[in-house]
C-alpha positions in Angstrom: -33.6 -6.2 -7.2 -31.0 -8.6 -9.2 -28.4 -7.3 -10.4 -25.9 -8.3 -12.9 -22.5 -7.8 -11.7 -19.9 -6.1 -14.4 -16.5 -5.2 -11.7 -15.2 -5.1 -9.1 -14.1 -1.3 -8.0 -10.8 -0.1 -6.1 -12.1 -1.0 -2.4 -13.7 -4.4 -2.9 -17.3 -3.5 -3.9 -18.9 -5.1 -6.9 -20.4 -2.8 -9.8 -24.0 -3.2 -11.1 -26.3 -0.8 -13.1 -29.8 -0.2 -12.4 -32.5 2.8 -13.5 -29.4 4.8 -14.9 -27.5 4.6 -12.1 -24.5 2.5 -10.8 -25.2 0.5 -7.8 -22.1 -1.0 -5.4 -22.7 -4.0 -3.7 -20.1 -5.9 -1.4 -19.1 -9.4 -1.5 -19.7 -10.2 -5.2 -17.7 -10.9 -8.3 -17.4 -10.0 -11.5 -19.6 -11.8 -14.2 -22.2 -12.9 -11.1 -25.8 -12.2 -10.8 -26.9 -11.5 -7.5 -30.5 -10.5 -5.6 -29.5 -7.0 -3.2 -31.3 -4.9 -1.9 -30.8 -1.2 -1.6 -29.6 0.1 1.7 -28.7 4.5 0.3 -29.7 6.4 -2.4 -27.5 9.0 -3.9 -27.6 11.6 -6.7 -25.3 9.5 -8.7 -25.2 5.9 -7.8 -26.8 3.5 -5.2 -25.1 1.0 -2.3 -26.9 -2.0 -2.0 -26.6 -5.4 0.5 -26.2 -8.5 -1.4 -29.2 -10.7 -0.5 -28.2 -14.0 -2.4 -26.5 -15.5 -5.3 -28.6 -16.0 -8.7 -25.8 -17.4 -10.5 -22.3 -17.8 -8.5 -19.0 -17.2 -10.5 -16.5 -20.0 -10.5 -14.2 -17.7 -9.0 -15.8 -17.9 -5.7 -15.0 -19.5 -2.7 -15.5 -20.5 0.9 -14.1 -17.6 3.2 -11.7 -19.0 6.0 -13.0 -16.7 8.5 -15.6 -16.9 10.4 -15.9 -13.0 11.0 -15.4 -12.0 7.5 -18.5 -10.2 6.2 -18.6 -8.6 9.5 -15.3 -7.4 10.1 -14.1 -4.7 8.2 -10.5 -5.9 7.0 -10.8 -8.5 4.7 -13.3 -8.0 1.4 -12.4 -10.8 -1.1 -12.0 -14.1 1.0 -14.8 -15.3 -1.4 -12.8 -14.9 -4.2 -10.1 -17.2 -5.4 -6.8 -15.7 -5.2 -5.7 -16.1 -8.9 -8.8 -13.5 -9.7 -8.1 -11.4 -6.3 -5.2 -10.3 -8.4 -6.2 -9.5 -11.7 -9.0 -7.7 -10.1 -6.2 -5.4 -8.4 -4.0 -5.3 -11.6 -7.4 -3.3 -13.3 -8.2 -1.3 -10.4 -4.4 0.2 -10.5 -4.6 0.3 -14.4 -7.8 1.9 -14.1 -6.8 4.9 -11.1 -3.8 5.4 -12.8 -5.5 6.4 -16.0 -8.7 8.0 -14.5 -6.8 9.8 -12.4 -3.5 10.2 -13.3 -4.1 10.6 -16.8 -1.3 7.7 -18.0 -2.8 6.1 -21.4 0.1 3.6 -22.2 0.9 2.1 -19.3 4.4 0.6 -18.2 2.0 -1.8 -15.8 4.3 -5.2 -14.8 3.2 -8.3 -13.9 1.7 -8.4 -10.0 3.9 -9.6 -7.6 1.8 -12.0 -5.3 2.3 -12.8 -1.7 3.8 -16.0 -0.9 0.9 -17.1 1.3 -2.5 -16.2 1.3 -3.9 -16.8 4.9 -1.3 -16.5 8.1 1.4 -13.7 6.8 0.6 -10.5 8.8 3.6 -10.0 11.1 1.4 -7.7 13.1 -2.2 -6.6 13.7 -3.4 -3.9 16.4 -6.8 -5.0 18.0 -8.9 -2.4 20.3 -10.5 -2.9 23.2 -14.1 -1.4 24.5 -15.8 -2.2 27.2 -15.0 -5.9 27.3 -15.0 -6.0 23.9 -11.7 -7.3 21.9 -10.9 -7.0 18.2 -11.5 -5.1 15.0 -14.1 -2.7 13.8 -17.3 -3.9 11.8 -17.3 -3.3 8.3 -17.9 0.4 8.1 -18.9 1.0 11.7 -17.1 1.9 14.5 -18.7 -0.5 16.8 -15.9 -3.4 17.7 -16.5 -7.1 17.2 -15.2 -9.4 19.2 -12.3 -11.4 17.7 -10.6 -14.8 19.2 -8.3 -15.2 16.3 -7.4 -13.7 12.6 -6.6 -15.9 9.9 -4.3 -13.7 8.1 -2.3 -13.0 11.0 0.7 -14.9 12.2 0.2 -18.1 14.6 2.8 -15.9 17.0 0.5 -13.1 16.6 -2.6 -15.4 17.4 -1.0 -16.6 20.6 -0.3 -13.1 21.9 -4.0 -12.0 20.8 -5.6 -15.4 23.0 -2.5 -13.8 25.8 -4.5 -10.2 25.3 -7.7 -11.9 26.2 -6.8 -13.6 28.8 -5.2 -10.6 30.7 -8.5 -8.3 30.9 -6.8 -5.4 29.3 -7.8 -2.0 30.0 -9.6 0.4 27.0 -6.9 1.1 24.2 -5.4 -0.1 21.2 -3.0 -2.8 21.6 -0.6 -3.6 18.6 0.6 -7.3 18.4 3.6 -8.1 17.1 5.3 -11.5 16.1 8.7 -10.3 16.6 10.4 -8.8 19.4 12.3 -6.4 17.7 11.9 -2.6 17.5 9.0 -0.9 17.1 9.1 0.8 14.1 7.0 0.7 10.9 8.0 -2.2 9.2 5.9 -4.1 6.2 4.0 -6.6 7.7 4.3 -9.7 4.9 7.7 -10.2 5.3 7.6 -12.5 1.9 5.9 -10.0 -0.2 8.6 -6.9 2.1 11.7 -9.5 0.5 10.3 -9.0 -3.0 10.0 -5.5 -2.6 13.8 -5.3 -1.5 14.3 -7.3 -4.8 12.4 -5.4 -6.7 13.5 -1.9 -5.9 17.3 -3.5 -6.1 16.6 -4.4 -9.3 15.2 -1.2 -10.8 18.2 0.9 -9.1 21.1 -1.6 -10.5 22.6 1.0 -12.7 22.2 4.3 -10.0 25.0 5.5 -8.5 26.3 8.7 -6.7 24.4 9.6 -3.7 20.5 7.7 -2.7 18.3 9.9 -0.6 15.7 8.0 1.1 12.5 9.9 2.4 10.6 8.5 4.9 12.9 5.3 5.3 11.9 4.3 9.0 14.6 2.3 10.3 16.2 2.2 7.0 14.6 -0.6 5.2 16.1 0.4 1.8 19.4 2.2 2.6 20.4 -1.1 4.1 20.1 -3.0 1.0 21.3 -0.6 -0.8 24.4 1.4 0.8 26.8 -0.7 -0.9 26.0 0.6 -4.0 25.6 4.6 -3.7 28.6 6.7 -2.7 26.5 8.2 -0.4 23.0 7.3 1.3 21.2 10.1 2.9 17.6 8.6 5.4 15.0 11.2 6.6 12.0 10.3 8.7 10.4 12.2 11.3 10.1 9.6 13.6 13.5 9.8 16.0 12.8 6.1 17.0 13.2 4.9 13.7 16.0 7.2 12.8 17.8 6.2 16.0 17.5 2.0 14.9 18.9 2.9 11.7 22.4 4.6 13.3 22.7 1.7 14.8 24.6 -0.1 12.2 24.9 2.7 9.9 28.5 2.5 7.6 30.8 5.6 7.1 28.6 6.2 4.1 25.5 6.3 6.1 23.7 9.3 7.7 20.2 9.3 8.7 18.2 12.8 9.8 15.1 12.7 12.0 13.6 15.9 10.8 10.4 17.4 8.8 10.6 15.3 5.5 8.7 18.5 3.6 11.6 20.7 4.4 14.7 18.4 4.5 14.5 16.5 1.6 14.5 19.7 -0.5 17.7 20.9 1.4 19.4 18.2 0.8 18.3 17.9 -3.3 19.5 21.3 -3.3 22.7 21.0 -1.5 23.9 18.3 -3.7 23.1 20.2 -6.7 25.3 22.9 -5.4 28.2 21.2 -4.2 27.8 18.3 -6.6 25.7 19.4 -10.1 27.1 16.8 -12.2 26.7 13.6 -9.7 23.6 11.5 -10.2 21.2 11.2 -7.8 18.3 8.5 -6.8 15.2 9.4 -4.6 13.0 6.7 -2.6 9.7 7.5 -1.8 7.3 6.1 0.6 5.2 7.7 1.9 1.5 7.4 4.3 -1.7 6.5 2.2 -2.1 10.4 2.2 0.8 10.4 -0.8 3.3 12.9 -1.4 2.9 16.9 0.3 2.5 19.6 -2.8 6.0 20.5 -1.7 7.9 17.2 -1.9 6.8 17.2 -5.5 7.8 20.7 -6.1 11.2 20.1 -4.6 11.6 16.8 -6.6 10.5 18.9 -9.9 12.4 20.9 -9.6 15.7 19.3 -8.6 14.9 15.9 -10.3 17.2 12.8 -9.3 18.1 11.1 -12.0 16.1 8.6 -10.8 13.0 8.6 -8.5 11.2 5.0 -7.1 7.8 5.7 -5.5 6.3 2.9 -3.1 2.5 3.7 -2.5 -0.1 2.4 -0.7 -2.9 3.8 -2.3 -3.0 3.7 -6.2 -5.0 6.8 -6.0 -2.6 9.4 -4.5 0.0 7.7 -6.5 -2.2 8.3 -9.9 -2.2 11.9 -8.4 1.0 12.6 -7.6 2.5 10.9 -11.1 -0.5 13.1 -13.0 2.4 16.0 -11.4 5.6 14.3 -11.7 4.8 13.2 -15.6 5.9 16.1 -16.5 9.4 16.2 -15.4 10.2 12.6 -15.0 8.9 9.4 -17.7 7.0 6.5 -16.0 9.2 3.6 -16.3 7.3 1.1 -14.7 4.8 0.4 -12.6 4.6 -2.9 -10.1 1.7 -3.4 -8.3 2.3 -5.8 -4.9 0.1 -7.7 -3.2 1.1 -6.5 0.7 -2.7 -7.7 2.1 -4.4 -11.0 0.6 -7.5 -11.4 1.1 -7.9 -7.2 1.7 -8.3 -3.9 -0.9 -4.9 -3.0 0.0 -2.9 -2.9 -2.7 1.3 -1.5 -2.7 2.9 -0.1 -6.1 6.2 0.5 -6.8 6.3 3.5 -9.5 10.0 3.7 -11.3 10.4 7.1 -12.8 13.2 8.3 -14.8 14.2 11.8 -15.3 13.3 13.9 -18.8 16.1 15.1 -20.9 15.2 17.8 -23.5 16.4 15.5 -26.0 13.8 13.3 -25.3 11.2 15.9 -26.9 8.4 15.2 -24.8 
């Protein structure tokens, strides 16, 4: 059937309309008219394979890869990079009011990656059978990989090192540096904006910063100076014990259930201390926040709360909650993954006064 191509929805698959029903179709862009053919029928929409190109958009592009289409990491190496982001800026815009109910948004400009090709500081490949590389695109079957493009040359050498050696079954996780392992972001360009940018949005807080789920301490390093106190929890000892390492007098760092200790120590603070300001950092898995981290936040509310998401649509939900005791500041959407649907946001929340009437 052709199809006339109206978006491009959160997860990198374009948007068409045919017999009443929408049909989603990978590898298009907006504004193109393609020939696809349906592969599933559903009650409500269709999926369909993109056959060819009836009219291309001058947005598209040659892919760098010769996997992609196959692979299931990147979706928008046809599209030029300018229009991969303001195809992400709507699909945040969009969650965020679909399902966080926010009709004026505080959205900020997106903050690109410095590179597009060559920028992740780690990938993790899996091996089957012989087989080395990444899953196909929404299969788990493995393709066989001899090198990513939007991986690190450092990473590339160990991958062709992996090869080489005949591993065993597994998952291997290739890293370019040899430093801890620990979650870390893995564009270190777009990770030094997002230092910045949080910096920036905390320059007036003071009093005492509690960052949940802070790893190895990612944040509280850039920002002890600042805070009288800084207070990480993670529930990863690792990470917890790289953070000690250089941790200042005003430094402590708890490896404990994140659920459970982050309202302690919200609550302890507003016993000992009620009048001292607080900040909260949030970042947490793709899952988003536990129903009790945003009850304890709620109900204690910092005077100031930053949220770093990697999914826009636990983030809509979780702000859809938090609306009501904190006002959206600002949101700024990052772009972590070129090339991918991954998309990080950086929500900047500030804490209601009655005053304010709302």
């Amino acid at each position: 059937m052709e199809l006339q191509i109206t978006d491009v929805a959160f997860g990198g698959k374009g948007v068409a309309r045919a017999n009443g029903k929408a049909v989603f179709v990978p590898y298009v862009i907006d504004g193109e008219t393609v020939s696809a053919g349906v592969t599933r029928e559903r009650q409500k929409f269709l999926e369909a394979e993109l056959e060819s190109i009836v009219t291309a958009s001058p947005h598209r592009v040659e892919p760098r890869c010769p996997y992609f289409g196959r692979c299931g990491g990147c979706v928008y190496q046809h599209i030029d990079y300018e229009h991969q982001l303001a195809l992400k800026w709507r699909q945040v815009k969009e969650t965020l009011r679909r399902i966080g109910g926010l009709k004026e948004l505080p959205m900020r400009p997106f903050i690109p990656s410095p590179v597009e090709y060559e920028y992740r500081n780690r990938i993790t490949v899996h091996v089957r059978d012989g087989v080395i590389g990444f899953f196909w695109r929404e299969s788990n079957k493995l393709l066989d990989i001899e090198r990513c493009p939007i991986a690190l040359n450092e990473v590339n050498r160990q991958l062709a090192e992996l090869r080489a050696s005949r591993p065993h079954d597994g998952h291997y996780t290739l890293r370019a540096s040899g430093g801890p392992r620990v979650f870390t972001q893995a564009n270190d360009g777009v990770s030094a904006a997002l230092l910045d940018l949080v910096d920036r949005l905390l320059s007036s807080a003071t009093g005492t910063l509690i960052d949940a789920y802070c790893g190895a301490g990612l944040f509280s390093k850039r920002l002890r100076g600042r805070f009288g106190k800084v207070i990480g929890i993670d529930w990863d000892p690792h990470a917890i014990a790289v953070a000690r390492k250089d941790a200042n007098g005003n430094e402590q760092y708890i490896a404990a259930d994140i659920e459970a200790e982050l309202g302690v120590q919200l609550s302890s603070i507003a016993r000992s201390s009620p009048e001292e300001k607080r900040a909260v950092i949030v970042d947490p898995p793709a899952t988003g926040l536990s129903k009790t981290i945003v009850e304890s936040l709620t109900k204690h509310q910092p005077a100031q709360l930053i949220y770093v998401s990697c999914n826009p649509g636990t983030l809509a939900r979780d702000l859809a909650t938090l609306k009501t005791s904190f006002r959206v500041d600002s949101i700024t959407p990052l772009d972590m993954f070129p090339q991918t649907a991954e998309i990080e946001c950086v929500a900047h929340l500030i804490m209601r006064k009655v005053r304010d009437g709302e």
